[in-house]
N, C-alpha and C positions, 0 to 999 in steps of 0.2 A: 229429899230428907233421908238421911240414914237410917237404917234397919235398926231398931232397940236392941240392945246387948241380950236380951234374952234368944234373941232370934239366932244370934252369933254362937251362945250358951248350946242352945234346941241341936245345930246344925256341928258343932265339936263335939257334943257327948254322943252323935251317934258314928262318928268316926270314929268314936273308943271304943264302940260296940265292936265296929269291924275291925280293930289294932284286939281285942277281946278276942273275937271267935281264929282270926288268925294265928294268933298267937300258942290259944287251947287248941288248935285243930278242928274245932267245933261250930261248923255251918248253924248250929241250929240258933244260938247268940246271934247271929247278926242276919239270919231270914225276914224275921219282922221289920226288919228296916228298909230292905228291897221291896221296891218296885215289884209287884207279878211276872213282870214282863221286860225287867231289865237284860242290858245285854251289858258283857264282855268284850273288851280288843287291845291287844296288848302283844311286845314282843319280847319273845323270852333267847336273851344271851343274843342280840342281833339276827340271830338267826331265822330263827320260827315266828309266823306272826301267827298269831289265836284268838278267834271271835266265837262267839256263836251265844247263848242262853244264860243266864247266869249260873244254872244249873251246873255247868263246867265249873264256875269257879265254887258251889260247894262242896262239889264231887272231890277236888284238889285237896282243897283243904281238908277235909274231912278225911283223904286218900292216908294223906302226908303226914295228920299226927299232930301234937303239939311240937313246939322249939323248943330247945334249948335255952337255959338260962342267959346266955351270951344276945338274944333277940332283942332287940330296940326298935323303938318306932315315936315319931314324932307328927303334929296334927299343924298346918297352915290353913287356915279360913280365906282363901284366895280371896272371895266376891261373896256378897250375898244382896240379891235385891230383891223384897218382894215377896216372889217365890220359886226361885231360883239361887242357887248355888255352888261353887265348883270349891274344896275341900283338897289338896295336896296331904297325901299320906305318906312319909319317907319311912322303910325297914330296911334295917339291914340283920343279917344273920338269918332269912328266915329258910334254912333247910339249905345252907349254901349261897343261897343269893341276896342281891339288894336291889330291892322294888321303889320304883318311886310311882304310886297309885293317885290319881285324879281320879274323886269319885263326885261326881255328878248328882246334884239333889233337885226334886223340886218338891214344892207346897203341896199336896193334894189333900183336898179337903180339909183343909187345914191342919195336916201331921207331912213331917218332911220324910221323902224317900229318894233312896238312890236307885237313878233309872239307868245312870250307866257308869260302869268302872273300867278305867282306859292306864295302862300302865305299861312300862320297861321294866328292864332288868338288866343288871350285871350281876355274874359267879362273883363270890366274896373273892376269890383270887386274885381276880383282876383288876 
Protein backbone atom coordinates (compact mmCIF):
# COMPACT_ATOMS: atom_id res chain seq x y z
CA UNK A 1 0.00 0.00 0.00
CA UNK A 2 1.31 3.37 -0.78
CA UNK A 3 2.40 6.02 1.78
CA UNK A 4 -0.50 8.86 2.23
CA UNK A 5 0.23 12.05 0.52
CA UNK A 6 0.88 13.61 3.75
CA UNK A 7 3.86 11.47 4.28
CA UNK A 8 5.17 12.66 0.74
CA UNK A 9 3.93 16.51 2.12
CA UNK A 10 6.09 15.63 5.80
CA UNK A 11 9.18 14.46 3.69
CA UNK A 12 9.35 17.75 0.62
CA UNK A 13 8.69 20.44 3.18
CA UNK A 14 11.67 19.36 5.01
CA UNK A 15 13.76 19.49 1.79
CA UNK A 16 12.64 23.25 1.61
CA UNK A 17 14.10 23.66 5.01
CA UNK A 18 17.42 22.53 3.66
CA UNK A 19 16.95 24.42 -0.12
CA UNK A 20 16.07 27.41 3.10
CA UNK A 21 19.09 27.28 5.13
CA UNK A 22 21.29 26.72 1.98
CA UNK A 23 20.16 29.24 0.29
CA UNK A 24 20.35 31.98 3.55
CA UNK A 25 23.60 30.55 4.60
CA UNK A 26 22.11 29.65 7.64
CA UNK A 27 22.88 26.00 9.28
CA UNK A 28 20.57 26.78 12.07
CA UNK A 29 17.07 26.29 9.55
CA UNK A 30 17.77 23.17 8.75
CA UNK A 31 19.64 21.44 12.26
CA UNK A 32 16.37 20.45 13.44
CA UNK A 33 15.95 18.28 10.67
CA UNK A 34 19.21 16.14 10.93
CA UNK A 35 19.78 13.37 12.45
CA UNK A 36 22.40 13.93 15.69
CA UNK A 37 24.59 11.81 13.98
CA UNK A 38 24.18 12.31 10.34
CA UNK A 39 26.99 11.93 7.97
CA UNK A 40 28.21 13.62 4.80
CA UNK A 41 29.93 12.24 1.38
CA UNK A 42 30.05 13.89 -1.67
CA UNK A 43 32.39 15.10 -4.54
CA UNK A 44 33.12 18.40 -5.24
CA UNK A 45 34.19 19.45 -9.02
CA UNK A 46 35.33 15.38 -9.61
CA UNK A 47 38.05 16.11 -7.84
CA UNK A 48 37.82 15.98 -4.03
CA UNK A 49 35.74 13.49 -2.25
CA UNK A 50 34.43 14.78 1.51
CA UNK A 51 32.80 12.72 4.11
CA UNK A 52 32.90 13.05 7.59
CA UNK A 53 29.98 14.71 10.34
CA UNK A 54 27.53 16.65 9.38
CA UNK A 55 28.88 19.26 11.21
CA UNK A 56 31.18 19.90 7.88
CA UNK A 57 28.30 20.50 6.04
CA UNK A 58 26.97 23.35 8.56
CA UNK A 59 30.30 24.72 8.99
CA UNK A 60 30.11 25.34 4.89
CA UNK A 61 27.27 26.83 4.64
CA UNK A 62 27.26 28.92 7.41
CA UNK A 63 31.32 29.70 6.06
CA UNK A 64 29.99 30.62 2.65
CA UNK A 65 27.04 33.11 3.21
CA UNK A 66 23.87 33.28 1.64
CA UNK A 67 23.54 33.18 -2.62
CA UNK A 68 22.93 35.21 -4.75
CA UNK A 69 19.60 35.97 -6.45
CA UNK A 70 20.59 33.93 -9.53
CA UNK A 71 20.22 30.36 -7.00
CA UNK A 72 17.57 27.82 -7.81
CA UNK A 73 16.83 24.60 -6.44
CA UNK A 74 14.25 22.07 -7.08
CA UNK A 75 12.71 19.10 -4.68
CA UNK A 76 12.06 15.11 -6.30
CA UNK A 77 10.41 12.67 -3.70
CA UNK A 78 12.44 9.63 -5.26
CA UNK A 79 10.87 6.62 -2.72
CA UNK A 80 9.25 6.95 0.34
CA UNK A 81 8.00 3.64 2.32
CA UNK A 82 7.22 3.37 5.69
CA UNK A 83 10.04 5.03 7.16
CA UNK A 84 12.34 5.62 4.97
CA UNK A 85 13.22 7.94 2.23
CA UNK A 86 15.54 9.16 -0.33
CA UNK A 87 14.61 13.00 -1.56
CA UNK A 88 16.77 14.39 -4.88
CA UNK A 89 17.75 18.09 -4.24
CA UNK A 90 18.99 19.86 -7.63
CA UNK A 91 20.92 23.70 -7.19
CA UNK A 92 22.44 25.49 -9.34
CA UNK A 93 24.17 28.82 -8.70
CA UNK A 94 25.02 28.05 -5.28
CA UNK A 95 28.48 30.05 -4.83
CA UNK A 96 29.69 28.98 -8.33
CA UNK A 97 28.46 25.57 -8.38
CA UNK A 98 25.72 22.93 -9.13
CA UNK A 99 24.91 20.23 -6.66
CA UNK A 100 22.76 17.51 -7.21
CA UNK A 101 22.04 16.44 -3.17
CA UNK A 102 20.35 12.95 -2.23
CA UNK A 103 19.26 13.43 1.14
CA UNK A 104 18.37 10.39 3.05
CA UNK A 105 15.36 10.41 5.61
CA UNK A 106 14.04 8.01 8.04
CA UNK A 107 11.03 7.88 10.47
CA UNK A 108 12.25 8.28 14.00
CA UNK A 109 9.89 8.21 16.43
CA UNK A 110 7.56 9.23 14.41
CA UNK A 111 9.27 12.75 12.96
CA UNK A 112 11.33 12.36 9.72
CA UNK A 113 15.23 13.09 9.82
CA UNK A 114 17.94 13.24 7.40
CA UNK A 115 20.65 10.60 8.44
CA UNK A 116 22.66 11.11 5.52
CA UNK A 117 23.46 13.75 2.54
CA UNK A 118 25.36 12.29 -0.42
CA UNK A 119 26.02 14.70 -3.31
CA UNK A 120 28.22 15.96 -6.68
CA UNK A 121 29.06 18.91 -8.07
CA UNK A 122 29.83 20.62 -11.10
CA UNK A 123 31.48 24.76 -11.37
CA UNK A 124 28.51 26.60 -13.01
CA UNK A 125 31.21 26.98 -16.02
CA UNK A 126 31.26 23.77 -16.86
Amino acid sequence: MREQIQEFNAVEDLAKKFIEAVKNGNSEIVKPYFYEKANFYGQLNEKEYQSGSIQGFYDTIDKMGACGDDYVARIDVITLEKTIAAVRVIEDNWHGYKFTDLLIMNKISGEWKIVAKVYDTLSCEG
